[in-house]
C-alpha positions as CSV (number, residue, x, y, z in Angstrom):
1,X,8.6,-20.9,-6.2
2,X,5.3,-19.4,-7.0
3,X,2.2,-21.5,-6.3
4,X,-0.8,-21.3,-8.7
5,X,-4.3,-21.4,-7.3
6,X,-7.7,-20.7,-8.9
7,X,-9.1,-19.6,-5.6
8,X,-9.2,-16.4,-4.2
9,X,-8.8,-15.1,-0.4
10,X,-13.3,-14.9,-0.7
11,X,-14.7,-18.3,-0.2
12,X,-17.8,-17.1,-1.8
13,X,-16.1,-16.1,-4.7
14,X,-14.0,-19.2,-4.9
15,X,-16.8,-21.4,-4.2
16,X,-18.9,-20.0,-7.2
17,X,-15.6,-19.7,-9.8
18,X,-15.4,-23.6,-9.2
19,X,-19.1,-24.3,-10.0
20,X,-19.6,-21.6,-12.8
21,X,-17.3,-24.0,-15.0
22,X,-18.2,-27.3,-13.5
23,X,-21.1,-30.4,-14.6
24,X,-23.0,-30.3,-11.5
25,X,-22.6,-34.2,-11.1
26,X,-21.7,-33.4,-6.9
27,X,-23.4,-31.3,-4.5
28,X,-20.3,-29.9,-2.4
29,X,-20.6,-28.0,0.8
30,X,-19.8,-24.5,0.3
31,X,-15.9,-24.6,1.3
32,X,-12.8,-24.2,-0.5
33,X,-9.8,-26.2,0.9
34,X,-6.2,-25.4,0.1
35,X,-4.3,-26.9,2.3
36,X,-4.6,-30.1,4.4
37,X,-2.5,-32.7,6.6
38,X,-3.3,-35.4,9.0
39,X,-6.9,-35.3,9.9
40,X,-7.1,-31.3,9.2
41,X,-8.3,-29.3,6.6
42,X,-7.8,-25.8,5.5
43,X,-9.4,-23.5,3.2
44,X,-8.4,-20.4,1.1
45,X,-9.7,-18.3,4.5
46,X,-7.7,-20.1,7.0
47,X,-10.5,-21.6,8.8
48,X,-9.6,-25.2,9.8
49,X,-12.0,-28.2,9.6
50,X,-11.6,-31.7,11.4
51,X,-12.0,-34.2,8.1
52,X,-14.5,-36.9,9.3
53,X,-15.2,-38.1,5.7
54,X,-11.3,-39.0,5.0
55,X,-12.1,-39.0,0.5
56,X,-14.7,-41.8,1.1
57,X,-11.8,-43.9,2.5
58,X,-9.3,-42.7,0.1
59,X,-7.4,-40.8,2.8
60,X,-7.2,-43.6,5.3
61,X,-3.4,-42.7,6.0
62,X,-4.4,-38.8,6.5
63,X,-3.6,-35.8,4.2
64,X,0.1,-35.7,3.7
65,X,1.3,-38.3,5.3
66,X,5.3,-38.3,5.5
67,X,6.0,-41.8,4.5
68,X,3.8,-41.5,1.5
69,X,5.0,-38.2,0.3
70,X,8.5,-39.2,0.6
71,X,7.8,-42.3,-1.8
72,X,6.0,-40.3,-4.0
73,X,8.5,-37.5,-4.5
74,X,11.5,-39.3,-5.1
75,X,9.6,-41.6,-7.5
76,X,8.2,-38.2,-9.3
77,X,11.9,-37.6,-10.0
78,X,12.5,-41.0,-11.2
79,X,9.9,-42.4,-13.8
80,X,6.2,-41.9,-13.8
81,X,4.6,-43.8,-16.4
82,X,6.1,-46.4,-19.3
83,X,2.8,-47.9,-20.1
84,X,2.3,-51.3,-19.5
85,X,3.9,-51.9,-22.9
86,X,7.3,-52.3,-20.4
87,X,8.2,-53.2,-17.5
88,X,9.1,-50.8,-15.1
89,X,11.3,-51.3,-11.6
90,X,8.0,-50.6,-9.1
91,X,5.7,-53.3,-11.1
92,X,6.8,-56.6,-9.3
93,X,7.5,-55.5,-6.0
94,X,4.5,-53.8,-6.0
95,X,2.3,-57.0,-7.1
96,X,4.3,-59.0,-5.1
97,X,3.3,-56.8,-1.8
98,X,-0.1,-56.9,-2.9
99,X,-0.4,-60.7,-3.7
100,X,1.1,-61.4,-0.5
101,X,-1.2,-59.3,1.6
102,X,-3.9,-61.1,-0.1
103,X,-2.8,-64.3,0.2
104,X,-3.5,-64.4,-3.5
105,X,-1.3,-65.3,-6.5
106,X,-1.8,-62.6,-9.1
107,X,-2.9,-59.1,-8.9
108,X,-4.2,-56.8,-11.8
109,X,-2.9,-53.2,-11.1
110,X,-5.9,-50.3,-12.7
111,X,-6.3,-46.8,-11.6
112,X,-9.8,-46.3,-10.1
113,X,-12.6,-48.5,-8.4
114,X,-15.0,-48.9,-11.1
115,X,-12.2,-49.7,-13.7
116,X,-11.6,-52.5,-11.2
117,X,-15.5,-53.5,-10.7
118,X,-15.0,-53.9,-14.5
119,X,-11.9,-55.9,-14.2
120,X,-13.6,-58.3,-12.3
121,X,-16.9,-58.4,-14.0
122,X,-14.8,-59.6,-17.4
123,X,-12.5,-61.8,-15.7
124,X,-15.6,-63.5,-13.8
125,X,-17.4,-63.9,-17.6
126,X,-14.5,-65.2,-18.8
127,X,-13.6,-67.8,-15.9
128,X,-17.0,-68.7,-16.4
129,X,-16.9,-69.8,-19.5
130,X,-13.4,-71.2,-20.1
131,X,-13.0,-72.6,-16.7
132,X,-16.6,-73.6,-15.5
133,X,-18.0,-74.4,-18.4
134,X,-21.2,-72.3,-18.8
135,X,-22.5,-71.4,-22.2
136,X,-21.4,-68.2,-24.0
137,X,-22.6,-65.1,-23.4
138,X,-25.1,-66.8,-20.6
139,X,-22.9,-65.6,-17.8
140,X,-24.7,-64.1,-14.6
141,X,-23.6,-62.4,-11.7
142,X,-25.6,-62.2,-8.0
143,X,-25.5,-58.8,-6.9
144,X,-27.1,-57.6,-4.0
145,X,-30.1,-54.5,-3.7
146,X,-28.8,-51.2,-2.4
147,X,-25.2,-52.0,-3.7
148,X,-22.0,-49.3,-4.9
149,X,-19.9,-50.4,-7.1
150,X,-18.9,-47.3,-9.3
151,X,-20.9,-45.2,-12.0
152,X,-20.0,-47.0,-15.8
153,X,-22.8,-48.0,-17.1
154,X,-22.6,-51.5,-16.7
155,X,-22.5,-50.8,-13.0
156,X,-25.3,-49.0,-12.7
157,X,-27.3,-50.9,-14.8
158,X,-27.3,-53.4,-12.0
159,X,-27.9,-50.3,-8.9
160,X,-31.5,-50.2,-7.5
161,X,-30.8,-46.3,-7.0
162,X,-32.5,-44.1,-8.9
163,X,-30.0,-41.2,-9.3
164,X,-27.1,-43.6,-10.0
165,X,-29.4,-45.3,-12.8
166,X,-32.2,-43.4,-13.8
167,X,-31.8,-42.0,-17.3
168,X,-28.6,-44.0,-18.6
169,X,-30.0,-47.1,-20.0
170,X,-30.6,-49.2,-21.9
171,X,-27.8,-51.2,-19.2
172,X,-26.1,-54.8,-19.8
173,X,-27.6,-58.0,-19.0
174,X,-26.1,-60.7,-16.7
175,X,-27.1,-59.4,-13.4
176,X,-29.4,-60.8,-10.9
177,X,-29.9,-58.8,-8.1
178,X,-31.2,-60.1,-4.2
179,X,-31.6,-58.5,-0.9
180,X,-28.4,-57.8,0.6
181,X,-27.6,-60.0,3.5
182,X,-30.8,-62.5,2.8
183,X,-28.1,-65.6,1.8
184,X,-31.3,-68.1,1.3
185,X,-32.6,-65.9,-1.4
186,X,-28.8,-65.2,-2.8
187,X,-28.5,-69.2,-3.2
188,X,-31.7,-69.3,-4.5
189,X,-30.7,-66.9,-7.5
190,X,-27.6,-69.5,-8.3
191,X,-28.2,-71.4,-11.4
192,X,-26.0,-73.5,-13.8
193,X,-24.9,-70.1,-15.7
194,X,-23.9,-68.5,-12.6
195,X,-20.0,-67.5,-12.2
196,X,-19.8,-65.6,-9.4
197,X,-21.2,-63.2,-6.5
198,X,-20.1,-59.8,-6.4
199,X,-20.8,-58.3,-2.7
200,X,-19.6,-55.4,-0.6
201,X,-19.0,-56.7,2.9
202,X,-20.3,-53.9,4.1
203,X,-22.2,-51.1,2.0
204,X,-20.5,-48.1,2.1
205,X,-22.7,-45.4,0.1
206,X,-25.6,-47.1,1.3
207,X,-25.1,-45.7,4.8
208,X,-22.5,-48.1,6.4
209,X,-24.9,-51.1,5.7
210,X,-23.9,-54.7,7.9
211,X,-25.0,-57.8,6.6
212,X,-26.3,-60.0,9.4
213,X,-23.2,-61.9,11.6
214,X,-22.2,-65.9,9.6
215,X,-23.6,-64.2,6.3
216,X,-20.2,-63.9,4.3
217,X,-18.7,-67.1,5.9
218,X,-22.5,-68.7,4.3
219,X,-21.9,-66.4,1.6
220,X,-18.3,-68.4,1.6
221,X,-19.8,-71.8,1.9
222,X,-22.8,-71.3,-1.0
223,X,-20.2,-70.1,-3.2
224,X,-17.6,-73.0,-3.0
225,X,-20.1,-75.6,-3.1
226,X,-21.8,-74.5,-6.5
227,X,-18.2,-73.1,-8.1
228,X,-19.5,-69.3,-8.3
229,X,-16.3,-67.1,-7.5
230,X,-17.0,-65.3,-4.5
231,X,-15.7,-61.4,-5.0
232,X,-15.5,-59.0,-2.9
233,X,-15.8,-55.2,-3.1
234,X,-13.5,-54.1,-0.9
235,X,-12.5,-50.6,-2.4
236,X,-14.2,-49.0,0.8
237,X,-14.2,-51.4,3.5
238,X,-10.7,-52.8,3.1
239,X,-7.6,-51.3,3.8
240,X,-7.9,-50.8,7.7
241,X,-11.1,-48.6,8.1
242,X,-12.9,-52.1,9.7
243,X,-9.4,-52.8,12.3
244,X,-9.1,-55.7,10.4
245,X,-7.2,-55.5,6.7
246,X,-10.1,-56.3,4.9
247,X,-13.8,-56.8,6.4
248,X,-14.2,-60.1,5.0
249,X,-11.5,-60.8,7.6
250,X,-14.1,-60.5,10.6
251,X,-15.6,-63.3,9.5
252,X,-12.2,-65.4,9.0
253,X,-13.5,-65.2,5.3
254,X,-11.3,-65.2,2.0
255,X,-13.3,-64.6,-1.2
256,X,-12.0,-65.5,-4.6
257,X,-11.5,-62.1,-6.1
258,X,-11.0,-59.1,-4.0
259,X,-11.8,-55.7,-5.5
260,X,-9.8,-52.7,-4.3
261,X,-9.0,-49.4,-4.6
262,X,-9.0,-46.1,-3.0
263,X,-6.9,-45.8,-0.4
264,X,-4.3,-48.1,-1.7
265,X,-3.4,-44.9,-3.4
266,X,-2.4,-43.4,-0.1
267,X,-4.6,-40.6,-0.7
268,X,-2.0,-39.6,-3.6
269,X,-2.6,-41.2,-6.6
270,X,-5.4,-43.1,-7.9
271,X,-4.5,-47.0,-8.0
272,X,-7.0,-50.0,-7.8
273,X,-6.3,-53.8,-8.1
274,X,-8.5,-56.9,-8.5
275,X,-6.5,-59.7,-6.6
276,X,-7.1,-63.9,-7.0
277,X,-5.5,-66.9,-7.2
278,X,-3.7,-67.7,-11.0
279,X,-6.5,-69.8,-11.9
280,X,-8.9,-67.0,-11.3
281,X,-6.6,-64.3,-13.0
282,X,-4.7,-66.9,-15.5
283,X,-8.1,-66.6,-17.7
284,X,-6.7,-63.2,-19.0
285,X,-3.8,-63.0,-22.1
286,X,-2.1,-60.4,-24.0
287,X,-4.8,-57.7,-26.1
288,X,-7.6,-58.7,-24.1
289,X,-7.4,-56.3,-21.0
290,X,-5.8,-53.2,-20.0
291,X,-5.2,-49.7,-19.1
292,X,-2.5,-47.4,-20.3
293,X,-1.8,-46.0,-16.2
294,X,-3.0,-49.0,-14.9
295,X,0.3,-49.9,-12.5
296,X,2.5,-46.6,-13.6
297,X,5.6,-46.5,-11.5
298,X,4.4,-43.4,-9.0
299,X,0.9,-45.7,-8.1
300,X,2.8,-48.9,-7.7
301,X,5.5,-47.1,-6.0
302,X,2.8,-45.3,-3.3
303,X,0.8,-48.4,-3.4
304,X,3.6,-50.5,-2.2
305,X,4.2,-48.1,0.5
306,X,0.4,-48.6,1.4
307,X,0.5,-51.9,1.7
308,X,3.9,-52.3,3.6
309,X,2.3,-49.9,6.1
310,X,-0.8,-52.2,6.3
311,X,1.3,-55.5,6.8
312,X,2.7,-54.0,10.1
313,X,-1.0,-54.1,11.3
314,X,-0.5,-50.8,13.4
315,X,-3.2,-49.1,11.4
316,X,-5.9,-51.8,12.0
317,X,-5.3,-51.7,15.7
318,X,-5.7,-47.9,15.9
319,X,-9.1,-48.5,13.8
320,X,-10.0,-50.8,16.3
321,X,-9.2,-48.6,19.4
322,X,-10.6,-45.7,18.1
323,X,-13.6,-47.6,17.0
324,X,-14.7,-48.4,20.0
325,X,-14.5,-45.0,21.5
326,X,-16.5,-44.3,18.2
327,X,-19.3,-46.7,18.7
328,X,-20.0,-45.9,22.2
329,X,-20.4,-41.9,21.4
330,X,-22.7,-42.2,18.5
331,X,-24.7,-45.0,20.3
332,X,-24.8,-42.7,23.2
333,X,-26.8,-40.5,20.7
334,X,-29.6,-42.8,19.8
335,X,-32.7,-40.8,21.2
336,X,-31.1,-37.8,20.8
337,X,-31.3,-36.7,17.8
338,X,-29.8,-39.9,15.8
339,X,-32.4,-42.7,15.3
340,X,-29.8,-45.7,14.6
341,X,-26.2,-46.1,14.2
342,X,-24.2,-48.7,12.6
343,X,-20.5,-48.8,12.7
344,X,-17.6,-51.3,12.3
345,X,-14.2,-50.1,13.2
346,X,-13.5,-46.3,12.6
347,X,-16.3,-46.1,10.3
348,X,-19.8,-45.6,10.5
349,X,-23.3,-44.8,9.6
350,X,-25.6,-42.4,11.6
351,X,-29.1,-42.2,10.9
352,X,-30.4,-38.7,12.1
353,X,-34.0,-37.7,13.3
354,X,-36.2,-36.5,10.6
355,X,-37.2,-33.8,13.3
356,X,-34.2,-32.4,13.6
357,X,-33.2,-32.1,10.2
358,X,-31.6,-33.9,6.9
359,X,-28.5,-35.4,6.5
360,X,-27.1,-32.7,4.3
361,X,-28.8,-29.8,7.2
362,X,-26.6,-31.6,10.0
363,X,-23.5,-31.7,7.7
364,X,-24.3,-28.2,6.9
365,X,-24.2,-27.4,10.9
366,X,-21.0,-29.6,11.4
367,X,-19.3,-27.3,8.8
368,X,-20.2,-24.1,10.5
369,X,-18.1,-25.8,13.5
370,X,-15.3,-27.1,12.0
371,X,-16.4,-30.4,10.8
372,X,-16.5,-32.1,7.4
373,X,-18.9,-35.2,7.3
374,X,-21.2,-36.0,4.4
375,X,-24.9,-37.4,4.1
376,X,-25.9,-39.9,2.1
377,X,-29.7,-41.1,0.9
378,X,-31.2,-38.0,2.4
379,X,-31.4,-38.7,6.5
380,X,-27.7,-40.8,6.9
381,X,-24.4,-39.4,7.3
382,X,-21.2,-41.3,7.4
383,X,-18.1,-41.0,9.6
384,X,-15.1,-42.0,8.4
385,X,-12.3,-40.2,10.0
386,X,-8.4,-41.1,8.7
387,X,-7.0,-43.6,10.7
388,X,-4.2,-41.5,11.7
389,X,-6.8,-39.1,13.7
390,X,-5.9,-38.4,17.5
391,X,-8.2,-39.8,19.9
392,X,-8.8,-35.8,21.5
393,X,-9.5,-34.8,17.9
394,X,-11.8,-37.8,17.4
395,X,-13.4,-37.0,20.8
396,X,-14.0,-33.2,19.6
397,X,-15.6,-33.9,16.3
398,X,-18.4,-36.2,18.1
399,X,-19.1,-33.6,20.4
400,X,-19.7,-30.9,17.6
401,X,-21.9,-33.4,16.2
402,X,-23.8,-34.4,19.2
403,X,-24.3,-30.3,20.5
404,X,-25.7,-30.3,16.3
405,X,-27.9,-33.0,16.6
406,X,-29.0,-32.2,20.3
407,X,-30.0,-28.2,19.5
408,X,-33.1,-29.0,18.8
409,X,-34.8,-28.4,14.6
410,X,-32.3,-27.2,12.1
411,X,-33.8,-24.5,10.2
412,X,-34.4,-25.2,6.4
């Protein structure tokens, strides 16, 4: 069987053929990668790089993982996509697996994370007004500053980041945003058109951002006591990167609505889900939402997969172990190099020293020795190795960093 590939054995030259043709909407690190599996990356040179960004969670299982691939190659043979104008033999188990992990009733299959964020945006509007009782088209949802949700307009209507807004108004009403974390000024926002709080336990593109500890069980408590739906974003944070299935389960806390996505794909497909209780999800009927690949048989069929995987809890324990090992390396750091570092399972948010360079400088370093990471808001990179990564490989990757950030000024 011959393989086709754009690229060429010249990284330079592949690296330019796939921005000659390309929106420059990303800002890639010069590398080309052809192959990858596990925690490992290669390119069209042969070099290998340690993957310490793992898709933005999308990869928690690893590139290539053998369960997954299985799944999805016998199902490619089978039946990919009917449309959800049928039934196809993946959907229920697939829900079912879902619901169940949830501890929810119903689950609304999409494709990416922002087509969810929508989902739940609509079916919060709508709950709001046919279940609650507030006025039409006076619905408002809390959000919190320095927030990720997706780029659709409506979403970043309500970012307070300029290169995720700037430019593509004019942006939909409804949205009141509040510090994130500050839950006297959140239930100070609520009002008798409220319907719900949409939150991300723990703000990924912000740099690994932690509320303070007892703010989502308040968060919990404000919201059942006024009837706002409580939703959370999950679509980074859940899945296993915290050790715990989702993050809201740190807190013992179960929102109304979860939000998710990414790496219940396995890294394969793209599949998403917003996930509540029938009263929650019961608002929507036939014509009124959809998606034509929303819940196709390969993504349910990978995504059940996922979630069996997850319901053995062997992934959330090795994000715990390794987490620790994690934490205690990068806080090892502070003073040398890293100003602050924030992390919660195998993920985590490193601040580095504006004296020894920017985030993209120290992700530029990491890449000359075999390590992929990515910055975010200038100074901050984030860690997110898959799950699956071997504690010597894990150990190796913090020391390239730590020799990079140690070396003194990176030069510009």
């Amino acid at each position: 069987m011959t393989v086709v590939s754009d690229a060429t054995a010249d990284i330079r030259t592949a690296f330019a053929r796939a921005e000659e043709r390309t929106a420059h909407n990303y800002h890639p690190l010069p590398v080309v990668v052809e192959h990858a599996e596990g925690a490992w990356m290669t390119d069209v040179e042969g070099r290998r790089f340690l993957d310490l960004l793992a898709g933005y969670s999308a990869l928690n299982f690893g590139h290539g993982h053998p369960e997954l691939l299985r799944v999805a190659h016998e199902q490619l043979d089978r039946l990919t996509l009917t449309s959800r104008a049928f039934v196809h033999d993946q959907f229920a188990g697939f829900c079912a697996a879902l619901g169940d992990l949830c501890g929810k009733e119903l689950v609304l299959p999409m494709n990416t994370g922002a087509e969810a964020v929508e989902t739940a945006i609509k079916v919060a509007r709508k709950w709001g007004y046919e279940v609650k009782g507030v006025a039409a088209d006076r619905a408002k949802i809390i959000v919190a500053q320095g927030n990720f949700h997706g780029r659709t307009t409506t979403i970043v209507g309500f970012s307070d980041d300029p290169d995720a807004r700037d430019g593509f108004g004019p942006f939909a009403p409804g949205f009141v945003q509040v510090p994130y974390g500050d839950l006297a000024a959140l239930e100070a926002a609520i009002d008798e058109d409220t319907v719900a709080v949409l939150i991300e336990p723990i703000q990924g593109e912000g740099g690994v951002v932690l509320p303070p500890d007892g703010f989502l069980r308040g968060l919990r408590e404000v919201c059942t006591r006024t009837n706002v739906l409580m939703m959370a974003d999950e679509i980074q944070a859940g899945l296993g990167r915290t050790g715990r299935t989702f993050a809201c389960d740190h807190e013992d806390v179960v929102p109304d609505v979860y939000v998710l996505g990414k790496a219940l794909g396995g890294g394969i497909v793209p599949i998403s889900a917003v996930v509540a209780d029938r009263e929650v999800l019961g608002v929507l009927r036939p014509g009124q939402h959809g998606s034509t690949f929303g819940g196709n048989p390969l993504a349910c069929a990978v995504g059940r997969t996922v979630v069996d995987m997850l319901a053995t809890g062997e992934h959330q324990a090795r994000a715990t172990e390794l987490g620790v090992v994690l934490r205690e390396r990068l806080e090892s750091l502070v003073g040398h190099g890293v100003v602050a570092v924030r992390t919660r399972g195998l993920w985590a948010g490193v601040d580095i020293d504006p004296t020894v360079g920017s985030g993209r400088q120290v992700c530029e370093a990491l890449m000359a020795r075999g390590v992929l990471a990515k910055d975010t808001h200038g100074s901050t990179i984030r860690l997110a190795p898959p799950l699956v990564i071997s504690l010597e490989d894990l150990e190796w990757g913090l020391d390239q960093l730590a020799e990079v950030v140690g070396s003194g000024p990176l030069l510009g």
